[in-house]
N, C-alpha and C positions, 0 to 999 in steps of 0.2 A: 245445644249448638256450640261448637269450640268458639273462641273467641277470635277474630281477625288476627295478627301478626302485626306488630306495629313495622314502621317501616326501615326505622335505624335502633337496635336496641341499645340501651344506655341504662347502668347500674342505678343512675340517679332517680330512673323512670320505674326501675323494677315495680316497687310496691303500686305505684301510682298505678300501671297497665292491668298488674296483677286483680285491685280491686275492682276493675271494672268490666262491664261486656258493653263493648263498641256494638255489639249489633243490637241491644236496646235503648242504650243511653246517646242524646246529641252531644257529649260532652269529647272532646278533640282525644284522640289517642295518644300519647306519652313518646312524641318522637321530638329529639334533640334539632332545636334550629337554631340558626347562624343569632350572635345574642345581640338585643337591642342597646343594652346598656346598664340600664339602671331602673327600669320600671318598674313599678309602685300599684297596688291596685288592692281594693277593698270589695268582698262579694260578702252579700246581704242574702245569707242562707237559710232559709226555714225546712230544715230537715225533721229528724227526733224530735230537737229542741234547735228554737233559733238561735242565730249567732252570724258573727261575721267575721270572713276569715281575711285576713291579712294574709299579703303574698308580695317580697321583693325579690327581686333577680338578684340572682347571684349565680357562679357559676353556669349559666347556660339554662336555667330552671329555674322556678320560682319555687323559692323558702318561704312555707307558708306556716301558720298559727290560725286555730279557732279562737276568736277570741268572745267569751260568753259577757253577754252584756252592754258588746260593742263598745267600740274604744271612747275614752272618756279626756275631755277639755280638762277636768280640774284635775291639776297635778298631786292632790291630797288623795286621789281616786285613783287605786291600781287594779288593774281588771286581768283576771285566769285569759292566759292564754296557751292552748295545748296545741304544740309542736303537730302538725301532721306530715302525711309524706309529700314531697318535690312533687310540683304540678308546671308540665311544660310551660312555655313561657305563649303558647297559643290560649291557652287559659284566659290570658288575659282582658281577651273579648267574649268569652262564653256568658249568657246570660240566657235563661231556658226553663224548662222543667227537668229535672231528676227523675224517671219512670217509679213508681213504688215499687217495695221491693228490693231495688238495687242500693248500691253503695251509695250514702247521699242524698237517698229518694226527694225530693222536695223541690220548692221553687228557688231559683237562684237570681238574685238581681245583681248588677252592675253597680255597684254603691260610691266608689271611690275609683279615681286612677291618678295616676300622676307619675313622678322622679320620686327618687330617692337620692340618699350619702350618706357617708357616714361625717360626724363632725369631726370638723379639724384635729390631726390627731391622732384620728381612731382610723378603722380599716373594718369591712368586711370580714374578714378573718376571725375577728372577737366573738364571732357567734360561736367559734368552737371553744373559746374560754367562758360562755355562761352567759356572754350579755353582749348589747348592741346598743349602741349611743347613736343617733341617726338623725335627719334633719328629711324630713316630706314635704314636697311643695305638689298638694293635688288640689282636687277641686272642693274638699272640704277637709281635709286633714293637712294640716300643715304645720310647719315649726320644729321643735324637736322633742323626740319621743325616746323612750327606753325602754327596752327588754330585757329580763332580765331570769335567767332560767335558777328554777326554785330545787332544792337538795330533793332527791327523790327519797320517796317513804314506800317502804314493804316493797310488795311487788310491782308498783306501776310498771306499764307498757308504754307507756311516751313520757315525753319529756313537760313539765309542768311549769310556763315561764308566768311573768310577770310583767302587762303593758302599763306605763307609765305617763302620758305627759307632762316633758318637764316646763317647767314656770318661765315663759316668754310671754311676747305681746299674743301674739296665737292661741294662752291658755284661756279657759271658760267657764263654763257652765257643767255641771257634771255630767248630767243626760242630755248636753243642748243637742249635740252633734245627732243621737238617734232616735230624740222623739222629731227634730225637724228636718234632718232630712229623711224624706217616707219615698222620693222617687228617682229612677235610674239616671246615672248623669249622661247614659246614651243614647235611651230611647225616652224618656222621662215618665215611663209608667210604674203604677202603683203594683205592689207583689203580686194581689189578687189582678191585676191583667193582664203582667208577662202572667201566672197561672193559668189565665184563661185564654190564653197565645192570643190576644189583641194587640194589633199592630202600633209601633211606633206611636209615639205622641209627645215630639219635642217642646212643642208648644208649653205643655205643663212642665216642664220644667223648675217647679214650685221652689223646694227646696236647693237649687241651684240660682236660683234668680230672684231674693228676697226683697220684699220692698214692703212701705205702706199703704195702701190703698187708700190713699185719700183723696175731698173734693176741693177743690176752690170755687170760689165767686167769677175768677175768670175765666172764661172759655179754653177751650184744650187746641193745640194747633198741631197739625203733621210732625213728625218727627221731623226736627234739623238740629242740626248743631247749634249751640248756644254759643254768642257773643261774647267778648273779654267785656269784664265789669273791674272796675278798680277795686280793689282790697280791700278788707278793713283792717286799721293798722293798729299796733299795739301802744299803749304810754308807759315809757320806764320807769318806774319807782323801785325804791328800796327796800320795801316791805309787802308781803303778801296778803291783800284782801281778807280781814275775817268772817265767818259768818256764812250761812248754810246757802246764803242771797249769789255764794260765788262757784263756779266750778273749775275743777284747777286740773292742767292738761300737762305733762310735760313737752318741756323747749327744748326742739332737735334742732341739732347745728347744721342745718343745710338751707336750699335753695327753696326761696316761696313761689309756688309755682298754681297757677288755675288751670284745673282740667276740666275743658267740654268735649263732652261725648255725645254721639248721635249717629242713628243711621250706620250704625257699623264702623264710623270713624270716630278720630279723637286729636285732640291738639291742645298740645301745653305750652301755656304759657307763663311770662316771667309776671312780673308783680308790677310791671311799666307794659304790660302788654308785647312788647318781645315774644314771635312763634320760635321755642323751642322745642319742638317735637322731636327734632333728626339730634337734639341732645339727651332726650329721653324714649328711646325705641321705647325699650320695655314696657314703662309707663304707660305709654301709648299703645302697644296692643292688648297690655290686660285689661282698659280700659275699655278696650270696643267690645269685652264682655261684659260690660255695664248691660243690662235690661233697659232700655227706653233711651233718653236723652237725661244730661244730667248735666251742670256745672259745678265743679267740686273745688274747695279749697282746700290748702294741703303745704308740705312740705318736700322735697324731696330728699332723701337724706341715702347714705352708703354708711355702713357699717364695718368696722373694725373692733374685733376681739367683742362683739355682741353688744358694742356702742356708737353710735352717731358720731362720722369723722367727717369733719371737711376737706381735710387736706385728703382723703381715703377718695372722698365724693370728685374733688375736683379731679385727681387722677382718673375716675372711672368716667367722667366724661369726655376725656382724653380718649381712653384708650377702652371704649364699651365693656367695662364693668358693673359690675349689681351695682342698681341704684331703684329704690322700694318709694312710692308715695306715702306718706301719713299722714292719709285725709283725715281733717278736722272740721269739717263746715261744707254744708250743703245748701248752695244757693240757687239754683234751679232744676227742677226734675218732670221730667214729661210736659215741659211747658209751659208749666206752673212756677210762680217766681216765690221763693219761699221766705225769703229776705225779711219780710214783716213778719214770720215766728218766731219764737223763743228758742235762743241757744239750743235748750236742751232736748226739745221737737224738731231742730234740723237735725243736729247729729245723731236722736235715733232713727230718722230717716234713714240719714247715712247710712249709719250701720248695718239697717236691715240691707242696704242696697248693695253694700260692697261686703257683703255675708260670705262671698262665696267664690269671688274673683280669686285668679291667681294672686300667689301673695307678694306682686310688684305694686299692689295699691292694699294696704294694712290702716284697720281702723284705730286712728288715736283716741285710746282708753282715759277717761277722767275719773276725777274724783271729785265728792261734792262738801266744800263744808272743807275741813284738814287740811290747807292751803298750806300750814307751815310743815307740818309733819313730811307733806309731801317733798318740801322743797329742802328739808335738810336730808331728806335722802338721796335726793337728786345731786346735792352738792357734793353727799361720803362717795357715791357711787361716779364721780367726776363727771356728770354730766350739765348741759348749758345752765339750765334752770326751771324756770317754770312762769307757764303762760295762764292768768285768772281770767274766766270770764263771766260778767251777768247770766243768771241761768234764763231768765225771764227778757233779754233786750234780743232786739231786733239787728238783723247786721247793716253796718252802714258804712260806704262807700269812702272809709277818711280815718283818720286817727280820733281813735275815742278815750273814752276813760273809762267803758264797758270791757275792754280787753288791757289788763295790766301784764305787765312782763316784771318778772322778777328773775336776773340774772344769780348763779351764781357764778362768785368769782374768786379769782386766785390773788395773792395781794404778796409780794414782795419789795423791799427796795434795792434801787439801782440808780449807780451814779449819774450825773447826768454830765453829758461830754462835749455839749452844745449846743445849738438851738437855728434853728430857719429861720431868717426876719418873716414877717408878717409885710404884707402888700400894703397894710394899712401903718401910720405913722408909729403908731402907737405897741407893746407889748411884741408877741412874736406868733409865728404860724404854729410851729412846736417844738416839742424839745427833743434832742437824740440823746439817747441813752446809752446804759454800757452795764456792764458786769464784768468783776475783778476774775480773772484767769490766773493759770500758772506762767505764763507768758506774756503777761500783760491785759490789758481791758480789752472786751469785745463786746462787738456791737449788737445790740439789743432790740434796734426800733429807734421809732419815734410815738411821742404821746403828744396830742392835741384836742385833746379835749379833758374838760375837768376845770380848768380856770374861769377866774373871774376875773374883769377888766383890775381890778384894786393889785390882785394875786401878780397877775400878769409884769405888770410894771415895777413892782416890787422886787420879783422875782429876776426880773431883766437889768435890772443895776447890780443885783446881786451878781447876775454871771457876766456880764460889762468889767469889773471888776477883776475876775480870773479866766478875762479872755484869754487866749493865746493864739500862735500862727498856724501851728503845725498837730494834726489828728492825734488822739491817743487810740483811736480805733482804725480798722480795716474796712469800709464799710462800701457799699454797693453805690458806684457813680451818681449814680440818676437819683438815689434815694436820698443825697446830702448835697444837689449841688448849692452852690451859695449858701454853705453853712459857717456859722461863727464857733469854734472851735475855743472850749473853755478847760481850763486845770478840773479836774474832774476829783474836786472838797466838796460838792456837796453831794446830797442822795435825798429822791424823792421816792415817796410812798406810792404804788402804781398798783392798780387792779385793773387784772388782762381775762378774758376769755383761756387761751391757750399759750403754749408757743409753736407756733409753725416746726416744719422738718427742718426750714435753714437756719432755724434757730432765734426767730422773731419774733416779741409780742403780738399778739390779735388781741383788737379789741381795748388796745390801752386806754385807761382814763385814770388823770392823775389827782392820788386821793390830799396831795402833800407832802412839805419836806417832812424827812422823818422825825424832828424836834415838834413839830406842828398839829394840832388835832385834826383828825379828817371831819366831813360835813355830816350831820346828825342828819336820820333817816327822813324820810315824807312823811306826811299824814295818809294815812289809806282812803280811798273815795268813802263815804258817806252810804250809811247801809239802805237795803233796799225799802221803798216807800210807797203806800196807792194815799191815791190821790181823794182818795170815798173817806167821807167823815162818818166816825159807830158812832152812835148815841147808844149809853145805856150798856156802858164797858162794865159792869159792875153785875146786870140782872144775870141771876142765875138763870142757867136754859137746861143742864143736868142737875136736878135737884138731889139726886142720888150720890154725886159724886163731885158737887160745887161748882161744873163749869161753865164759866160765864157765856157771855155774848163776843165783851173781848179777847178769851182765850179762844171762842168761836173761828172768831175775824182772822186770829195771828195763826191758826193754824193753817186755814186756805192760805194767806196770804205767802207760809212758807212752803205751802206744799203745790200752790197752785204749778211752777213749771213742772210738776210731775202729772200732775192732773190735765193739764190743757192739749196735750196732745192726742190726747182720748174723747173731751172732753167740748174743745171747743168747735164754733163753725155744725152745730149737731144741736136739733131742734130737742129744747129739755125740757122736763115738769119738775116742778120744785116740789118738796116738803116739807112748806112752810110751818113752825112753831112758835108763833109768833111772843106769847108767850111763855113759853119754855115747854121741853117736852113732855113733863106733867101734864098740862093743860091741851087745849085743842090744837093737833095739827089738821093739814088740808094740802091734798095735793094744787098746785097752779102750775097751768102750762100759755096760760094768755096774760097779755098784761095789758092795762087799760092807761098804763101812763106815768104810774107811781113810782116804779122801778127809775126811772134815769137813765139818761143818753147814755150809761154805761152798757147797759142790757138792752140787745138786739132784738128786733122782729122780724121775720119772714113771713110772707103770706101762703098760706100750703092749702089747697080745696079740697072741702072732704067729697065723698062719694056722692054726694050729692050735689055738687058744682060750685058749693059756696063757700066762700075763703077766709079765714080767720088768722091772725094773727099770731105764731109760738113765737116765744121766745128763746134765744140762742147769747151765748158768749163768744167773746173770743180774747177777752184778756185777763190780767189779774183783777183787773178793774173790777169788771164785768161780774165777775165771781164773787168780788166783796158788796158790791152793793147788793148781790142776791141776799149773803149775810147779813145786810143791816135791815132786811127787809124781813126779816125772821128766820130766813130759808137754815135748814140743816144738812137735808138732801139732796142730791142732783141726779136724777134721774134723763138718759138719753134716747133717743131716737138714733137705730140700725142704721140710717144713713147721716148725708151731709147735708143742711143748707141749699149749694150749691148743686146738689143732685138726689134730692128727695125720693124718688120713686126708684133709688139703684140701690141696696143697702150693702155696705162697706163690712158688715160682722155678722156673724150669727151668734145667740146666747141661748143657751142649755142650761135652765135653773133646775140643781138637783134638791127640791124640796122633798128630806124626810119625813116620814110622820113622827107623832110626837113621842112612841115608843124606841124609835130607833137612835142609836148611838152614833156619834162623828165618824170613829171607825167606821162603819156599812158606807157613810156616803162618802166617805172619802174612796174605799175599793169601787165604790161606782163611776165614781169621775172617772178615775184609773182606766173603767173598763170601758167608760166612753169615750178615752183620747186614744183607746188600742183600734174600737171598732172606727171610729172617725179615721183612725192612720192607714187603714183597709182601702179607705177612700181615696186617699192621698191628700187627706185635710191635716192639716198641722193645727192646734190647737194648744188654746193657755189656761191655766186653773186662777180662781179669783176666790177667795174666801169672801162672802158675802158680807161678814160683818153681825149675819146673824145664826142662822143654826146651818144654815146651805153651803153647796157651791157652785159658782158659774164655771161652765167650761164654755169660752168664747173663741170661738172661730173667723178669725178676718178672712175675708173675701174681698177680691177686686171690683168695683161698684161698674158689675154689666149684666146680670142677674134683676129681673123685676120682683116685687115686693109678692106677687102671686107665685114667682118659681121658687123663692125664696122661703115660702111660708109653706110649699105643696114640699119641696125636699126635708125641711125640719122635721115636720108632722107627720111625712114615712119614715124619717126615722126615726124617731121617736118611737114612733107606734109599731114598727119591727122589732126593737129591741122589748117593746113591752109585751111583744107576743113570743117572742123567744124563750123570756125567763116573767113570766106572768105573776111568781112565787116575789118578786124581788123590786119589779118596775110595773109602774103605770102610769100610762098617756093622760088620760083623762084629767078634767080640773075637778072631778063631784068630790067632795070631802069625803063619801060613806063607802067610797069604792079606795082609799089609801092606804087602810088600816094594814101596817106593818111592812108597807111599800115607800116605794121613794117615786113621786112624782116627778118625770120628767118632763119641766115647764118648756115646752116647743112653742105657749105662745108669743111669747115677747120677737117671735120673727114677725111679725104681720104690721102692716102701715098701721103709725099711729102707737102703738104700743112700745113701753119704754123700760129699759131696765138700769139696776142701779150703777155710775159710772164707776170706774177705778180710782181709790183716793178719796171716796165721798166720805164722810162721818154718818152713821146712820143714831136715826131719831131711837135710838134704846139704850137702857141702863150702859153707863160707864162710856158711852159716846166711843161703841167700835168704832172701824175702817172698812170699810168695801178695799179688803189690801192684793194685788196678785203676787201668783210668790208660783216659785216654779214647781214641776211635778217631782220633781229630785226634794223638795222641801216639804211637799204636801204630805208626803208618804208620814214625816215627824211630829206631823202639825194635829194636836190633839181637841181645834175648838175651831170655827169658823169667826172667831173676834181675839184672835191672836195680839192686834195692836188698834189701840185707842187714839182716841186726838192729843192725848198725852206725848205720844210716840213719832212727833212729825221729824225730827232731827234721826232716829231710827230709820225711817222711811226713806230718808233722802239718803243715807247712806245705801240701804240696802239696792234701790235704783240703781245705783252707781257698781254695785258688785255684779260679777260676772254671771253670775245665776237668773238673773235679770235681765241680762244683755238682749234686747231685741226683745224683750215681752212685748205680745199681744200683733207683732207685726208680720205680715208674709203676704207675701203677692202669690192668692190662688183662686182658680175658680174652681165653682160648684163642678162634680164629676154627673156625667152623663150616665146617673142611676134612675 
């Protein structure tokens, strides 16, 4: 059958119409339409071999690339991308099946969409020179990227470029972006449903709409909008926090603002409770793509030349300009008030939460532990400084000493040309300054802060002295009225933030005449402490490898904000060694009293109606006194506390047998996070700490403990019927022989696996550590890092590869 006729022919379309028959394929026929702009769009193609192909408008068509591997967050990672032909710009919504057989046979998903640009600079046009410098703002791809077309060898038939992204707040994870998001951002189904033409299902929306699925103690309420909460505020010091106790964020020069969201609206405000919402559109509607309700703290900041400008910001509120949030703190989410967690369990809330929003609300990236390193880059690269904060405190409503600011600043000296009286008798309000020109002295400001009453009066005889009548500056009415006007012989030492456009100091504080020593820096706060007394710092507990009870204790104690967000409010059994792990251990999941008001009870009824006591944590506390009670272990319970019978994860223990190599289980995991992504399950890898690995799967706690344990157990037991030579379901020892057991029971009420961060009870005191699948592939032993390695650990959290382990808002698919 000839092929239909398109309806306007166009050279750009040739190839495109040429490979295809409109009378088999739903895919749009190659006719030129009136152009949108700039659109952006990512398809999730499983043809041959999968891949997903990039496409921006340009001229009137979409320029498009395969790009094998799918595009990658971490800028060290450049991924083949082959040029193919101009695909109309109606493309843009196709999402379908490909008939076999034809051009493209396969299923097609909807992966990405959004804008495009090119950066400042650059043009469109550069594609014909070999490369594309661009800036994407979609629903998961964003920031700036490059392309960059590779010298051709022998005979190829297209063109062979090179995707890039480059190193902004945007960059990641290497495979975050395609092993998590698995579903369409317009219909939100998984590949295998658009395959099987099942209709819509925005609702899943999983990978667009991330979050943690967690429970509280308090009850959940209707979706509303969440009330203004006063801030918590920062304390200035001079030096940066040492110690792993701290985590260190950079300080953008903009406006502190709180965003609540709910029910599809959002409203910002100032830091005094001020509705600024109609000063922050943007803000505000990327906002009401938040998932659920949410109260967010943040900054709002405008950027110039790829830095935080105020004077940039204040313009753009003027006159509706970019202005981006840099959420840093999450204080309440679905009704639940989070404020009593640890720093470091709000902001990967956060994170997971604003994964996915356009990028007028950007997650502010820390670092844990490097407070100075961080903050002398912050100063070469000219920007504010840097804000430290407890990884372990709670947020609170005031200025703390949990949150440090460490400016940096610019220090030069300037004359000084006179001074304001002061309302009070004594000293002055402040001083006006100046800087020597070709024309005379100009006015610089005024400095008011930095004195001390001794300074002050001192200082004010001094210029009493070479008062005079008449200005040696030009300076703005209002800024000098009632000022004393002095011979401008002396010069003080001045540390500013900036200087304005009209040419002002911001931010002055004066350090001293310049004859004068400035003020020596503060003491840093006091490092972090529990309050649990160890007895018995000295008994060995790894006899194999000397470590103590007190290296035990310092280890939770530094790792616990890593641990606690997995970990705590979650019914546990210990493995206890009381002894050391030579000697007897014993699992405990009740406590009869020993433990201390640090370590919590829950009363949970077994099957048979009668109710027993487990025990749960919820702080650092709570964790060391498990420690000093022998415990090594921390083994969990699938749900929360607060919602027992919903369980919030699922865990996939891939126990090999005793012939098999790391390699085998490690390409198992592999091939259980491909078939779980069939499903539209997003999933994390965990090195067990001892020969295994967990692949764990969060789910949103609506799921009961029977659906929960009926879904694992089929699948489990599909794949062991699949490939029967490689997997088995079964627990019987005599049926694993040169199999890898897939452990599906640890989904059932009551049953517990081992947490993230635990130390396990064996030779050299492994880690139950997670590490992402981009890492797993290198990873040649399931006890990669010991309790040695806790300062390792906090680091690696804090890397991009990390970013959002273990978190996603999804539910069980309807298998």
């Amino acid at each position: 059958m000839p092929k239909p006729a398109a309806k306007t022919a166009s050279p750009l379309l040739a190839t495109y119409n040429a490979k295809r028959d409109f009378a088999r394929t739903a895919e749009p026929a190659g006719t030129l339409e009136p152009r949108h702009g700039n659109l952006f769009m990512v398809q999730k193609h499983d043809a041959t071999r999968l891949h997903w192909d990039l496409r921006l408008e340009m001229d009137g068509v979409l320029k498009s690339w395969a790009v094998t591997r799918g595009p990658s967050l971490d800028p060290a990672e450049k991924r083949l991308a082959v040029r193919t032909e101009d695909h109309p710009l109606s493309y843009a919504t196709f999402e379908g099946t490909i008939p076999a057989g034809e051009y493209g046979g396969g299923t097609v998903m909807l992966w990405d969409r959004g804008t495009w640009s090119p950066v400042a600079g650059k043009s469109a046009s550069d594609i014909d020179a070999g490369h594309l410098h661009f800036v994407v703002d979609g629903e998961r791809m964003r920031g700036e990227w490059m392309l960059i077309r590779l010298k051709p060898r022998g005979r190829e038939k297209r063109e062979n470029w090179l995707l890039r992204k480059v190193n902004d707040a945007e960059a990641g994870g290497t495979d975050k972006l395609v092993e998590e998001a698995l579903t369409s951002v317009a219909t939100g189904r998984t590949m295998a449903e658009i395959a099987d033409r099942q209709p819509a299902r925005p609702s899943r929306r999983k990978a667009a709409v991330a979050g943690h699925a967690s429970s509280s103690r308090t009850s959940r309420s209707k979706p509303t909008l969440p009330e203004f909460r006063q801030p918590q505020l920062c304390t200035l010091q001079d030096t940066v926090p040492t110690g792993n106790a701290w985590l260190h964020e950079i300080k953008f020069d903009g406006y502190r603002v709180l965003v609540a969201v709910g029910d599809g609206r959002a409203r910002v405000f100032t830091r005094t409770g001020l509705d600024w919402t109609n000063k922050f559109p943007g803000i505000a509607k990327a906002a009401t793509r938040l998932a659920g309700t949410a109260l967010i703290d943040g900054e709002a900041v405008a950027f110039r030349d790829g830095r935080p400008d105020f004077s940039t910001l204040k313009n753009a509120i003027g006159d509706g300009g970019k202005i981006v949030l840099m959420a840093f703190d999450l204080l309440e989410q679905d009704g639940e008030d989070l404020t009593a967690l640890p720093t470091l369990e709000r902001k990967e809330r956060l994170r997971a939460l604003v994964a996915d929003v356009p990028a007028d609300i950007r997650f502010s990236e820390h670092v844990i532990g490097q407070g100075e390193a961080l903050l002398d880059q912050m100063c070469r690269d000219g920007l504010e400084g840097v804000v430290s904060k407890r990884a372990d405190a709670p947020y609170r409503s005031s200025r703390t000493r949990a949150w440090i600011k460490v400016k940096c600043v610019r220090r030069d000296a300037y004359a000084i040309v006179g001074w304001l009286p002061s309302d009070k008798r004594r000293g002055f309000k402040s001083l006006l300054l100046g800087w020597e020109g070709p024309e005379g002295y100009v006015f610089a400001g005024k400095v008011g802060t930095g004195f001390d009453l001794a300074t002050m009066e001192a200082l004010r005889l001094q210029l009493e002295r070479i008062e005079r009548q008449t200005p040696t500056v030009v300076a703005p009415k209002a800024a000098v009225k009632g000022a004393h006007w002095v011979t401008p012989s002396l010069s003080a030492d001045i540390a500013y933030a900036e200087i304005t456009p009209d040419g002002l100091l911001r931010h002055a504080s004066f350090i001293g005449l310049t004859d004068l020593q400035g003020p020596t820096a503060s003491e840093p706060p006091p490092a972090a402490a529990t309050s649990i007394a160890i007895t018995h710092h000295s008994r060995v507990v790894f006899p194999e490898s000397g470590v103590t009870k007190g290296d035990l204790a310092n280890y939770y104690a530094t790792i616990a904000p890593l641990m606690l967000p997995f970990a705590r409010d979650r019914p546990i059994s210990l493995v206890r060694c009381p002894q050391g792990r030579g000697r007897k251990c014993f699992f405990q999941k009740h406590d009869a009293g020993s433990f201390g008001d640090h370590v919590r009870h829950v009363s949970i009824h077994d099957k048979d109606g009668d109710a027993d006591d487990y025990l749960y944590v919820d702080d650092t506390d709570g964790v060391i006194a498990c420690v000093q009670m022998g415990a090594i272990e921390f083994h969990g319970w699938g749900s929360m506390v607060g919602a027992v019978e919903t369980p919030d994860r699922m865990v996939f223990d891939l126990d090999p047998d005793e012939g098999l190599g790391f390699a085998e289980t490690r390409r198992a995991a592999e091939y259980l996070k491909e078939q779980l992504a069939e499903l539209g399950l997003t999933s994390f890898p965990m090195l067990s700490g001892g020969k295994g690995i967990h692949v764990i799967v969060p789910i949103s706690p609506e799921a009961t403990w029977p659906e929960v344990k009926s879904f694992s157990e089929r699948f489990a037991r599909a794949l062991a019927s699949a490939d029967p030579k490689r997997f088995v379901a079964t627990m019987t020892k005599s049926k694993r022989s040169g199999r890898i057991f897939i452990d599906w029971l640890r989904n059932q009420r009551g049953s517990t696996a081992v947490m993230p961060y635990s130390v396990r009870a064996r030779a050299g005191a492994p880690i139950a550590a997670p590490v992402s699948w981009t890492e797993l592939r290198e990873i040649e032993t399931a006890g990669v890092w010991t309790l040695r390695d806790a300062d390792k650990l906090l680091r690696r959290a804090a890397s991009p590869a990390l970013a959002g382990w273990g978190m996603a808002r999804q539910t069980l698919p309807d298998v």
